[in-house]
Structures are given as C-alpha cells and as structure tokens.
C-alpha positions in Angstrom: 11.6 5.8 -7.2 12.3 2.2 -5.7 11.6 3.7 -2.0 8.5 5.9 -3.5 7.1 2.7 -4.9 8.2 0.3 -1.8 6.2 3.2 0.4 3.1 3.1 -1.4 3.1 -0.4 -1.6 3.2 -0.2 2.1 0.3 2.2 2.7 -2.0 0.2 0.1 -1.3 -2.5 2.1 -2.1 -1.3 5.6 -5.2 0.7 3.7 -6.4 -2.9 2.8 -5.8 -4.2 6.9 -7.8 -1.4 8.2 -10.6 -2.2 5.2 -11.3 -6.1 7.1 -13.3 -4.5 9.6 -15.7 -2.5 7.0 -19.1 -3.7 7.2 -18.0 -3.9 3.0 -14.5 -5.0 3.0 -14.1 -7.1 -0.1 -14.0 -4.9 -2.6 -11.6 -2.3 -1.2 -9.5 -5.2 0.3 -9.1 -6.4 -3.6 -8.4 -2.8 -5.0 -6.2 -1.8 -1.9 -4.1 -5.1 -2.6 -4.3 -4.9 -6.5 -2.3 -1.6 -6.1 -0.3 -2.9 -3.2 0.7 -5.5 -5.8 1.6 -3.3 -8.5 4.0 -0.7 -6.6 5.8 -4.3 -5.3 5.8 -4.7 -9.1 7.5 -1.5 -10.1 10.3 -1.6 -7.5 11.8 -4.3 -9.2 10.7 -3.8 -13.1 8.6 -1.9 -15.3 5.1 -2.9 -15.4 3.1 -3.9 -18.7 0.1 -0.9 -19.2 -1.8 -3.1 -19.7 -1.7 -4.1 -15.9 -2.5 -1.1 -14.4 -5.2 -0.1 -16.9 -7.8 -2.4 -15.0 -7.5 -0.2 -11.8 -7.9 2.3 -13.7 -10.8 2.0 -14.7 -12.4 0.5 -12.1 -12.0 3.2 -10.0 -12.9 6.3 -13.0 -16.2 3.5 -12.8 -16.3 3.8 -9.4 -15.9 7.4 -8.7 -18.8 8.0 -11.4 -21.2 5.4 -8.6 -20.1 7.6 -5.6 -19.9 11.0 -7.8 -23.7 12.0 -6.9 -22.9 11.4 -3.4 -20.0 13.4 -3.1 -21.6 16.7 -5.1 -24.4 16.4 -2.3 -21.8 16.8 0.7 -20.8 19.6 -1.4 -24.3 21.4 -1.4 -24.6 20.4 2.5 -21.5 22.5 2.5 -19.1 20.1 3.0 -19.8 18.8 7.3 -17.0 17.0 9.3 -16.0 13.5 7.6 -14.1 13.0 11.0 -17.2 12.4 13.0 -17.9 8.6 14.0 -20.3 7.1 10.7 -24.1 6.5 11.7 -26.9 5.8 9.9 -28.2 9.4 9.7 -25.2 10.7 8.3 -24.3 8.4 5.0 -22.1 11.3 3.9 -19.4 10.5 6.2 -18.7 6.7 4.4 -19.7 7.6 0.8 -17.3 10.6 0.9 -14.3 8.9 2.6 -14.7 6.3 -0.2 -14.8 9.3 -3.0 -11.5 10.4 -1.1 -10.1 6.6 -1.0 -10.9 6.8 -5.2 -9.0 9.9 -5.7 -6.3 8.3 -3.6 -5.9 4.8 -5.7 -6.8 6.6 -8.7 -3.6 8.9 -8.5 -1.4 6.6 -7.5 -2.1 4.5 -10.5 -2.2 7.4 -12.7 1.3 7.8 -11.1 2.6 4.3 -11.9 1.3 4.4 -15.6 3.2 7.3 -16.6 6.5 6.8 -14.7 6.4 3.2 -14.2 4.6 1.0 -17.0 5.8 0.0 -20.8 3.9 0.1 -23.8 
C-alpha cells in the first residue's frame, strides 16, 4: 500500500505541474496538491476521515457544476477530447475536467476506505 500511496502522491503532484499553465490553474493546483498531500499522509500513518472528507465533497460539488456539460458531449456522441481546445469546442476542457473529477474523486474514495480512521 506504502508504494500505491507514494505513486499516487506522485501523479497528483505532476497533475498539479502540468495545471500552472491552465488559463484556470488555481483551483485544480489546490485540489491536485490537497490529494498529493494526503497519499504523502497515508504512506506513513492513517489519516483522520475527517481529512479526506473535504475533497470529497468538493469534488461530488464539482462534478454536479460540470455534470450538464459532460451529458451534452454525451448527446454530441461523445467527439475526440484529444483534439487541441479552442473556443468553438468547450467540450474538449469541461469534459477533461469531468474526467480529472472522477479521477481525484476515486482516489479519495480509495484513501477513505483503506486508509483513514474514524
């Protein structure tokens, strides 16, 4: 679990590198290093639930803003993501952030269960 959590903390933390040149970094820079933070956490102890729940539910809040979003590159049935973003195509961003959510959200959802005390 130690190398698990010491390799997710190591994604999170190149995830939040590549955010600085977003045209909206801060946010995802924060969440990026607030899960970096607790996978360094859990390599070394159990973490309090009550540190993790926070993330939690900013990104459930989150995912709810970006939720419309993502069901309409559903109906558009479901284009290329890879392409380079422009203006005409806000799909590309909002849906890579929907997919960023999922990511965080599961990784927390895999620290609460396996790694946190009550």
């Amino acid at each position: 679990m130690k190398v698990i959590n010491s390799i997710l903390g190591i994604l999170f933390l190149s995830f939040a590198y590549f955010q600085l040149n977003d045209p909206d970094p801060y946010l995802w820079v924060l969440l990026y290093l607030y899960i970096a933070l607790v996978c360094f956490i859990t390599v070394k102890n159990k973490i309090s639930k009550w540190f993790i729940l926070p993330g939690m539910l900013v990104c459930v809040l989150w995912l709810g803003l970006l939720m419309p979003d993502f069901i309409n590159w559903l109906k558009m049935g479901s284009p290329s993501i890879t392409d380079s973003m422009k203006a005409e195509q806000p799909h590309i961003e909002l849906t890579r952030e929907f997919l960023g959510l999922i990511i965080s959200l599961g990784v927390l959802f895999y620290l609460y269960f396996r790694h946190s005390i009550r």
